[in-house]
C-alpha positions in Angstrom: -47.7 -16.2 -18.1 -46.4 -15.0 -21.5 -47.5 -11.0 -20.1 -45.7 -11.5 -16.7 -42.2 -12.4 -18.2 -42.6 -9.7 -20.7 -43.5 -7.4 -17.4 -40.8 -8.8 -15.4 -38.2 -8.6 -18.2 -38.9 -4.7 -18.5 -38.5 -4.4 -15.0 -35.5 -5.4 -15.0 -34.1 -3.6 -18.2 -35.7 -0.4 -16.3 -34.3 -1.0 -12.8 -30.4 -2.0 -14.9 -30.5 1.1 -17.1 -31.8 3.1 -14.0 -28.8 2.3 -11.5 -26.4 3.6 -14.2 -24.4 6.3 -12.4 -22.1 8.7 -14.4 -20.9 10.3 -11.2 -20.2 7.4 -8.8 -17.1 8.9 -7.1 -15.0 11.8 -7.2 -11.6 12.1 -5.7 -8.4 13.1 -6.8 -4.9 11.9 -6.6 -0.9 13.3 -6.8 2.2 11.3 -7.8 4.0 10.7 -10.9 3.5 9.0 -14.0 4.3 5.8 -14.7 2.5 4.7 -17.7 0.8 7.0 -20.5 -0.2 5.1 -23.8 -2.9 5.4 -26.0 -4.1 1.6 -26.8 -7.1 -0.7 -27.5 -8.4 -3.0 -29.7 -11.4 -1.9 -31.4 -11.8 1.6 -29.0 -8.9 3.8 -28.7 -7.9 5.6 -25.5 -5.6 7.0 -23.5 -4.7 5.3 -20.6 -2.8 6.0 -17.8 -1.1 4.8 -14.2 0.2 6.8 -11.7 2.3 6.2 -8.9 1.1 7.5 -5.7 3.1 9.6 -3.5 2.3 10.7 0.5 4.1 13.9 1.5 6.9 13.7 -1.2 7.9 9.6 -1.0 7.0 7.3 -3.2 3.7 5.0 -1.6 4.7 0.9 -2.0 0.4 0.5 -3.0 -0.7 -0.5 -6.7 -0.4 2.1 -8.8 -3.8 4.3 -9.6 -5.2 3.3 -13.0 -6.9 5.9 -14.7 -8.8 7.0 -18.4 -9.4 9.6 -20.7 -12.9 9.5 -21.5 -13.2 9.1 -25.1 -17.1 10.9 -25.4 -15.2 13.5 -24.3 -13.8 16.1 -27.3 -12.2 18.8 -24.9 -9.3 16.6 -23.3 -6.9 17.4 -25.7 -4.6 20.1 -23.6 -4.8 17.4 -20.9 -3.4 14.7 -22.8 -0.6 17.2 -23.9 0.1 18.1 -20.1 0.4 14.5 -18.8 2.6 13.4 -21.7 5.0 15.9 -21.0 4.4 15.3 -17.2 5.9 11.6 -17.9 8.4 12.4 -19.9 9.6 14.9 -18.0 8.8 13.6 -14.6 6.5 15.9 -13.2 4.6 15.5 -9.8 0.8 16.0 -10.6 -2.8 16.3 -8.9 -5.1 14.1 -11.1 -8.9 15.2 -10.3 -11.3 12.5 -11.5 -14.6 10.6 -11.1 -15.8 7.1 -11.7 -18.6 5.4 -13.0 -21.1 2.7 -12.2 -23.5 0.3 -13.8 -23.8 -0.2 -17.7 -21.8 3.1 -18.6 -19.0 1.8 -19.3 -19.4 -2.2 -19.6 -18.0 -2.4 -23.3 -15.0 -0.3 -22.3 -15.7 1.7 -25.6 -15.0 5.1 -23.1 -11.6 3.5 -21.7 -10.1 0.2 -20.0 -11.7 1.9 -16.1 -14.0 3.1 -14.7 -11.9 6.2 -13.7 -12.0 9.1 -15.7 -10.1 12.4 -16.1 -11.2 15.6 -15.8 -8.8 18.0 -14.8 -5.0 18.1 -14.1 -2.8 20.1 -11.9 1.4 20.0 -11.9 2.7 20.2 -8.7 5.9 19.6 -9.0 8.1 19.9 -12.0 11.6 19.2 -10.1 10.0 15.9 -8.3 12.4 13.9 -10.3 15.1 15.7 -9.5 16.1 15.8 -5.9 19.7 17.3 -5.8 18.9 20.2 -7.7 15.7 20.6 -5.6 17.5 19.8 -2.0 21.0 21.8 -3.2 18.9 24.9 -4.4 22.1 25.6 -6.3 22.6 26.1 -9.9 23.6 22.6 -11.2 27.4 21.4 -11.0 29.1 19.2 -12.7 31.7 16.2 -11.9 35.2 17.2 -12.5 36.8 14.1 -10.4 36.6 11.4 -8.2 38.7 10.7 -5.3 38.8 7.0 -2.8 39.4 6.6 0.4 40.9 3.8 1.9 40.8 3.5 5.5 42.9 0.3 6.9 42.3 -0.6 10.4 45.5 -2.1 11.2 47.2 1.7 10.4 45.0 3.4 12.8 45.3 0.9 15.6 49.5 1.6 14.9 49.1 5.3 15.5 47.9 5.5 18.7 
């Protein structure tokens, strides 16, 4: 009895370790950033949301959460890009892929299973719409004028 639990109990450790995926998913995704903050308890890492967009307009979904993997040393020029990508309201392409199984169950890579690998700017006038519709140098305000239309005036003039 004692050799079959042993048995059994090394199955199991073999079949859990086994169905461990690094690469569960790819995809990739394109909006703006929303969040970007480094944070955790007893694992740092960067962490991220983005805001979806679909052919230029904002999506009304959940926001994409997403993680720089912190095995990872090479990620640093990435980091640098999507900060500045927040701040100054870029439109990017963020390729990733997710994991699966025991890979990640502490969270000691990052708070998802969605991790970073590379990033593309798409956009870097996404914030901006007037500029990018006017395709003008940009103006300034020099004064303001109101209209006031009354009804009874125009009903008088005809």
């Amino acid at each position: 009895m004692k050799k079959t639990f042993i048995y059994t109990l090394f199955a199991a450790i073999c079949f859990l370790l086994g169905g461990c995926k690094e690469n569960y998913s790819r995809g990739e995704k394109v909006g703006n950033l929303i969040e970007f903050t480094k944070k955790g308890v007893i694992y740092d890492s960067w962490e991220g949301r983005l805001n979806l967009t679909q052919t230029g307009m904002n999506t009304s979904g959940e926001p994409f959460s997403f993680s720089f993997d912190n095995d990872r040393t090479d990620q640093d020029s990435l980091i640098k890009l999507l900060y500045r990508a927040q701040v100054e309201g870029w439109k990017v392409q963020i390729k990733y892929h997710s994991v699966w199984g025991l890979k990640n169950i502490f969270s000691n890579r990052g708070e998802t299973n969605y991790f970073v690998d590379d990033v593309t700017v798409l956009d870097k006038d996404f914030a901006n719409v007037a500029k990018r519709l006017s395709g003008a140098r940009q103006g300034r305000v020099i004064d303001t004028v109101y209209v006031v239309i009354d009804k009874n005036e125009l009903c008088n003039r005809r």
